[in-house]
C-alpha positions as CSV (number, residue, x, y, z in Angstrom):
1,X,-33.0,11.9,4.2
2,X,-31.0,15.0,2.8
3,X,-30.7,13.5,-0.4
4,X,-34.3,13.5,-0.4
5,X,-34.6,16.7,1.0
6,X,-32.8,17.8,-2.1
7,X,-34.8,16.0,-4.7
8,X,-37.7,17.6,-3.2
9,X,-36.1,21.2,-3.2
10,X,-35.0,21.0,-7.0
11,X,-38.5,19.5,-8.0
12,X,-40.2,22.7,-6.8
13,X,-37.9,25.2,-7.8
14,X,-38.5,23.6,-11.6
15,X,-41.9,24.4,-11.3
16,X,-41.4,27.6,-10.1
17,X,-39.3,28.6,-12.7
18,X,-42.1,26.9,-15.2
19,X,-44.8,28.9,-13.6
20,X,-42.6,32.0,-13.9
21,X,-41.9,31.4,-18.1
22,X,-45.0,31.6,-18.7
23,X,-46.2,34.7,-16.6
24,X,-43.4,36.0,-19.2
25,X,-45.1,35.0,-22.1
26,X,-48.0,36.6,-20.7
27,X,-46.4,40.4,-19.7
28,X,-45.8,43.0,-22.3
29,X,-44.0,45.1,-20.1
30,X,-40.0,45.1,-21.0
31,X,-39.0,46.2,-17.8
32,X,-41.0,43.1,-15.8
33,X,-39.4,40.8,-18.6
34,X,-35.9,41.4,-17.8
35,X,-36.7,41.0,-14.2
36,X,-38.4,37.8,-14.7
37,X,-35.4,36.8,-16.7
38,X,-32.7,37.5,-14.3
39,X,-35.2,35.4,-11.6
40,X,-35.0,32.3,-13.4
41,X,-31.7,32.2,-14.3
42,X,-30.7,32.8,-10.8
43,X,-33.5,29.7,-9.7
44,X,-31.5,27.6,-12.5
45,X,-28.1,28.7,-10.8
46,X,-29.6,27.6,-7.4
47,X,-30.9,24.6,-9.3
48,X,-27.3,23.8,-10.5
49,X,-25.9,24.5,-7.0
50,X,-28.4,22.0,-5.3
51,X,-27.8,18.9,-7.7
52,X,-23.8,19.5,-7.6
53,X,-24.4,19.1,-3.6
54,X,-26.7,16.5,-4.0
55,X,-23.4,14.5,-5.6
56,X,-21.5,15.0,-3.2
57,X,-23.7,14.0,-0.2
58,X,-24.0,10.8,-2.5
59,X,-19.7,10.3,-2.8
60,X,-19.4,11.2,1.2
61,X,-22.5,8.4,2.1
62,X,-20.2,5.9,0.0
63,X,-17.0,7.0,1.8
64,X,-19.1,6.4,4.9
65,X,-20.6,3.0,3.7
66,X,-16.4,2.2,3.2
67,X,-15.3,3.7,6.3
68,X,-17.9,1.3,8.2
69,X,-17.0,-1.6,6.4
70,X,-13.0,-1.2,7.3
71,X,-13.8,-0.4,11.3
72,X,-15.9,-3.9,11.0
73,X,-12.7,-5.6,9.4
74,X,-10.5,-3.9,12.2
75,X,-9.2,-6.5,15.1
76,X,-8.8,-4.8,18.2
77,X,-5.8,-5.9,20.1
78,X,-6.6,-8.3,23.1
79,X,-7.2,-6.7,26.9
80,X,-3.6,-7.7,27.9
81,X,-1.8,-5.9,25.3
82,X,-4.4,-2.3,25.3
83,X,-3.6,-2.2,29.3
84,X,0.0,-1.7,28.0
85,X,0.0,1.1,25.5
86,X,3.7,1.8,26.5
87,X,4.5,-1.9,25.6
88,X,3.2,-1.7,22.3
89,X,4.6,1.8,21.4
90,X,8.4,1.6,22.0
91,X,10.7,-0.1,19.9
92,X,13.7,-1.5,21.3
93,X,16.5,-0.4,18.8
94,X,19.3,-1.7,20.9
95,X,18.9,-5.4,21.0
96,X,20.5,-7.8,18.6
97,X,18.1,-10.2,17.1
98,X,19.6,-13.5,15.9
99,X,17.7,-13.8,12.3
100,X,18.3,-17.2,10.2
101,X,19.1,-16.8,7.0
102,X,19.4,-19.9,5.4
103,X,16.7,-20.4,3.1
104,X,16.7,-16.9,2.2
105,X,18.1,-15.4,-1.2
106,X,21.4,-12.8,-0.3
107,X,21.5,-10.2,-2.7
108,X,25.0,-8.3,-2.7
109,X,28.4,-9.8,-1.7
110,X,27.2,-12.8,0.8
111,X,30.5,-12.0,2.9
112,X,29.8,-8.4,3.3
113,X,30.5,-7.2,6.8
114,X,26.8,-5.3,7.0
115,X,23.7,-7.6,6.4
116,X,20.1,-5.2,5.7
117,X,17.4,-8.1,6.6
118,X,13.9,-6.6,6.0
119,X,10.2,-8.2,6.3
120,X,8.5,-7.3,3.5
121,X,4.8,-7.2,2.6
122,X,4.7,-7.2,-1.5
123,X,1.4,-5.4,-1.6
124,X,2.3,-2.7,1.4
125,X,2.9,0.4,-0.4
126,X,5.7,1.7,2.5
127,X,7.6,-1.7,1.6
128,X,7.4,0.1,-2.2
129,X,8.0,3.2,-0.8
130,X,11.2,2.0,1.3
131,X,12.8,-0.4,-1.1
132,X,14.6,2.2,-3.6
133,X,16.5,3.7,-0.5
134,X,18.0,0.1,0.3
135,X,18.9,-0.9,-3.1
136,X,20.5,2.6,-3.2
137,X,22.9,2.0,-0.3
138,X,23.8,-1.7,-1.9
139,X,25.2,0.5,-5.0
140,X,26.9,2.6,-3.0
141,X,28.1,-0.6,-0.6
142,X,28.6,-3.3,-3.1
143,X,31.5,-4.8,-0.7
144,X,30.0,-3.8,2.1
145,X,26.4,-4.5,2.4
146,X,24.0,-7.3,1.8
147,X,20.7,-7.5,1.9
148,X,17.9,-10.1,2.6
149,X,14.2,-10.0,2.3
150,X,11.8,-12.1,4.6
151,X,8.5,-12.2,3.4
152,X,5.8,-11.1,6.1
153,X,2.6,-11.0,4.1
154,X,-0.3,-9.2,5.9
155,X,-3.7,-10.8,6.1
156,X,-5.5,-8.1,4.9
157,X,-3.1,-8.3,1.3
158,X,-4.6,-11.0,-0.4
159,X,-2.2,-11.2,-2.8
160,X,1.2,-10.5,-0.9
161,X,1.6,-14.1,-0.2
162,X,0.9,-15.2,-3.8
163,X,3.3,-12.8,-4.9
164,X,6.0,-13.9,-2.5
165,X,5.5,-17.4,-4.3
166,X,6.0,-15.8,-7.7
167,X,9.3,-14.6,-6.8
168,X,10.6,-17.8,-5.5
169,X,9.3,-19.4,-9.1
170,X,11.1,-16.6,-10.5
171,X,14.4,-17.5,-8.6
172,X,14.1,-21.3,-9.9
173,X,15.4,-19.2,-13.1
174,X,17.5,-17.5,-11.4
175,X,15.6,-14.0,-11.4
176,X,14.5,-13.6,-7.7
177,X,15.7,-10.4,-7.2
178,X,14.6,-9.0,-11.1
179,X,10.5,-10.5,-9.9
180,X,11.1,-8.6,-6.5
181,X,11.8,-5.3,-8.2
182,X,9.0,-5.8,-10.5
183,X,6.9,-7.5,-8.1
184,X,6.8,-4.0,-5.7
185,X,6.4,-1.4,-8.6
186,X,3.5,-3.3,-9.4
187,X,2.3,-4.0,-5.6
188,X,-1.4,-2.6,-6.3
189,X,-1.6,-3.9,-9.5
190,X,-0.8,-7.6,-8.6
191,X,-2.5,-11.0,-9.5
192,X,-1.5,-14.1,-11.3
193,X,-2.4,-12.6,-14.8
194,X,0.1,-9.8,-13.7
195,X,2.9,-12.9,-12.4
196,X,2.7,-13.9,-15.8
197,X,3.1,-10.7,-17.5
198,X,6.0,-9.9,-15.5
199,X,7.1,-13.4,-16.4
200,X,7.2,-12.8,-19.9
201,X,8.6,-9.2,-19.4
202,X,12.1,-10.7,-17.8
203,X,12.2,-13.2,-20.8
204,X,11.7,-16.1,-18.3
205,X,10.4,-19.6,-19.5
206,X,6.5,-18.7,-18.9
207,X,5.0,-22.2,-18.6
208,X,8.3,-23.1,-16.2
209,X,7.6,-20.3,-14.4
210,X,3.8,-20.9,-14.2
211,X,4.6,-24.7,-13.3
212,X,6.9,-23.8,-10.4
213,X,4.5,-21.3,-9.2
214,X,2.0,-23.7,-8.6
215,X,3.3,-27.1,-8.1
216,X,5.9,-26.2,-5.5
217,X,2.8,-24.6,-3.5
218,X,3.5,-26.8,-0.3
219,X,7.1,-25.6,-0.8
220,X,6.7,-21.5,-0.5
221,X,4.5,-22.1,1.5
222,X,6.8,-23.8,4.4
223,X,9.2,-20.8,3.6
224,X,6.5,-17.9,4.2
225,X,5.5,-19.5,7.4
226,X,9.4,-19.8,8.5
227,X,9.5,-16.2,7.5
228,X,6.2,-15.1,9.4
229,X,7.1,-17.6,12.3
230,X,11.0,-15.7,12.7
231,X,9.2,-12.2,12.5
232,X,7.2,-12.9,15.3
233,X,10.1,-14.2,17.4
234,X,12.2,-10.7,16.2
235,X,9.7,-8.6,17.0
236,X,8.4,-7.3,13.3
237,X,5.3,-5.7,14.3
238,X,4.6,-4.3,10.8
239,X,5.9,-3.8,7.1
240,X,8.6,-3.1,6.3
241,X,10.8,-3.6,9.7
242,X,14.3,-3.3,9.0
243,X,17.3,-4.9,10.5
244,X,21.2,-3.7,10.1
245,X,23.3,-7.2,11.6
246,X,20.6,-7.7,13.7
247,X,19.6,-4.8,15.4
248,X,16.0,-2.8,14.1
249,X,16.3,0.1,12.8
250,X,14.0,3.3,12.0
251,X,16.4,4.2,9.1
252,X,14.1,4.6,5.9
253,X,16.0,6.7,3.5
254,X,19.6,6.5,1.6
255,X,21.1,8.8,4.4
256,X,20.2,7.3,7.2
257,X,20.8,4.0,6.4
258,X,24.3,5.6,4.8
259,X,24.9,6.5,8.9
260,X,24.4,3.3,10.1
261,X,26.7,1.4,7.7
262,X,29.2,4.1,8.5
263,X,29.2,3.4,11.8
264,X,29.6,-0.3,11.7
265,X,32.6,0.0,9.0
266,X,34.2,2.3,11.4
267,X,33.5,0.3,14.0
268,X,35.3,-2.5,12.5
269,X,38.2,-1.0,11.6
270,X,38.9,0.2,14.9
């Protein structure tokens, strides 16, 4: 309706400022020239001002049209769990969780004394965000800490499970952790065409890697679902959600996962 409102608004202004060119042509008086002058180009400023606003009533009613379309995509959480803000808004930071991780890759010394376990989402830009700090505290630890990743892809990521996959074909060439890396600088840039391209970019066998990818489908698969089916028993209520030997923590930068490993060597040697 604005928009139209607008249209409407500009339309007469032009022929305002058509009607006033030629009562110009028509004056001989100098004086009644230059004010006619200064009235249209003031009507064409206005002009300008109403198309410009005119845009951006068009970019908000997209943003609006967007806005809609995610609240229709949002799942509300069931009657039980909304009676219970409280139990959905604290995090237990004290309990030890026992995490399996057998069929996972270790990156690090695998009889390091502190063991980083995260769930990871591969498109969730946090799990981008939050993966420098960890890798950071594994140079600084390389006796001392090891780290794991389970993969939690989110349903709304449509391609965080197929990337999970490519890193496990990756790792059949023994370049898991190199696709990981890759994998989560690229997370909102990823699809198969881009699997391939990082393929090709750590110098893997390409048609190996495509193979792998796809014919050992059934078996990612069962190790996503493992992952997924662990996170919900440990309490991983989004991505990333970090565990130190067990225990979540809210640590999310170099320093404060620096404190936490500190601790635990201390503890240990006492």
């Amino acid at each position: 309706m604005e928009k139209r409102v607008l249209t409407l608004l500009i339309v007469v202004l032009a022929g305002i400022i058509v009607g006033v060119a030629v009562a110009v042509q028509r004056t001989t008086k100098p004086v009644l020239v230059m004010q006619l002058n200064e009235i249209i180009r003031s009507l064409k400023t206005v002009e300008k001002d109403l198309s410009n606003m005119d845009k951006r009533l068009a970019t908000m009613e997209t943003q609006s049209h967007e806005a809609v379309r995610a609240l229709k995509n949002f799942q509300a959480p069931s009657p039980k769990v909304a009676q219970q803000p409280s139990a959905v808004l604290s995090e237990d930071y004290s309990k030890i969780h026992t995490i399996d991780i057998a069929h996972s890759p270790i990156r690090g010394n695998p009889r390091a004394p502190v063991t980083v376990v995260e769930f990871l989402d591969f498109q969730c830009p946090f799990c981008q965000r939050f993966h420098p700090p960890v890798q950071q505290a594994l140079k600084a630890y390389p006796q001392e800490v090891n780290y794991v990743l389970k993969n939690f892809p989110l349903s709304f990521h449509p391609q965080a499970r197929p990337a999970a996959k490519a890193a496990f074909a990756a790792g059949e060439q023994g370049k898991y952790w190199e696709m990981t890396d890759l994998l989560l600088q690229n997370a909102a840039n990823l699809s198969e065409e881009k699997f391939k391209e990082l393929a090709q970019q750590l110098k893997l066998n390409v048609n190996k890697f495509l193979k792998d990818y796809k014919e050992k489908d059934a078996k990612w698969e069962e190790l996503i679902n493992k992952d997924i089916s662990l996170g919900g028993q440990v309490d991983v209520r989004g991505t990333p959600t970090f565990y130190i030997n067990g225990r979540k923590t809210s640590a999310r930068d170099f320093n404060a996962f620096k404190t936490e490993i500190d601790k635990i060597l201390n503890e240990k040697k006492n």
